[in-house]
N, C-alpha and C positions, 0 to 999 in steps of 0.2 A: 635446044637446051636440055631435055630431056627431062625431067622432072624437077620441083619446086617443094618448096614446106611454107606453107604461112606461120607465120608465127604465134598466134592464138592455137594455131593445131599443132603447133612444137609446144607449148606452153602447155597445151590438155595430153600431150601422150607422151611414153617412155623418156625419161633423160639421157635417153643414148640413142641417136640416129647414127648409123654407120652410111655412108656415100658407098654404093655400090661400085666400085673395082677404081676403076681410072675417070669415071665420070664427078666430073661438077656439079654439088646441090648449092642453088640460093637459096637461104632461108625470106620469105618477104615481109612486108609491113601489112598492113591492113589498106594499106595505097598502093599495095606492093612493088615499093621500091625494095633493091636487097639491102637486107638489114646483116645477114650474116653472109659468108662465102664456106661450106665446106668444100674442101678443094680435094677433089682424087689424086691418085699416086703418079704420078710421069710412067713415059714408056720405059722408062730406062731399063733393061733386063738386069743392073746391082744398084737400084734403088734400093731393094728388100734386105741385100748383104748388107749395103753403104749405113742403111738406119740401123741396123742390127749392131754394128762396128762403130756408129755414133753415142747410141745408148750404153754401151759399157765402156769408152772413154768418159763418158757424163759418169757413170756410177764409179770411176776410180776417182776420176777429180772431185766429184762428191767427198769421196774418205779424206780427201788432202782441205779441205776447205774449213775455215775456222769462224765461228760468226760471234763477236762481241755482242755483249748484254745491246746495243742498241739495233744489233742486225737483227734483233728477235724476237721486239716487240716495235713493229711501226705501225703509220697508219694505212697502210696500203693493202694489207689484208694479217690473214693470220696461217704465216711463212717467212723461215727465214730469208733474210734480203743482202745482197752485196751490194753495197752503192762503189761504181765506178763508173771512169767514163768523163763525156761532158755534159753538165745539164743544162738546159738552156732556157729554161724555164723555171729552176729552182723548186718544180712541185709545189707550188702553189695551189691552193684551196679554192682562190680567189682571183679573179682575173689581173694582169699587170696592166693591162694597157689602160690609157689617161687617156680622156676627153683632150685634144688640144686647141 
């Protein structure tokens, strides 16, 4: 597997771990189940071009995107938000599911 982070030792140093090249770090628990996955780059030799050509399609459709007074204060953090799609859960607070 190659190296690990427990999570109280992510928690006590730098807010930025970079996963060294192609390799996978789990971050663990204190039972060390994995709690997080940073995941390395694939082999692919136009991974590097392919995100580079994904990030400035993302910054053009940025310019074109409009967000109403409700996209831009939720409660899901503080960022504007597009809701589309389907939801299937309604984002709920509170669990759906009834005792039957």
């Amino acid at each position: 597997m190659g190296w690990s982070v427990s999570l109280p030792h992510l928690q006590a140093s730098s807010p930025l771990i970079q996963p060294p090249g192609r390799q996978n770090v789990p971050i663990l628990s204190k039972e060390e189940a994995v709690y997080i996955l940073l995941a390395g780059r694939p082999k692919d030799p136009d991974y590097v071009e392919d995100m580079k050509s994904m990030e400035q399609s993302m910054h053009r459709a940025r310019e074109q995107v409009h967000f109403n007074k409700e996209s831009l204060k939720h409660r899901r953090g503080a960022y504007p938000m597009k809701s589309t799609g389907i939801s299937y859960g309604g984002g709920s607070k509170v669990s759906a599911s009834r005792p039957s």
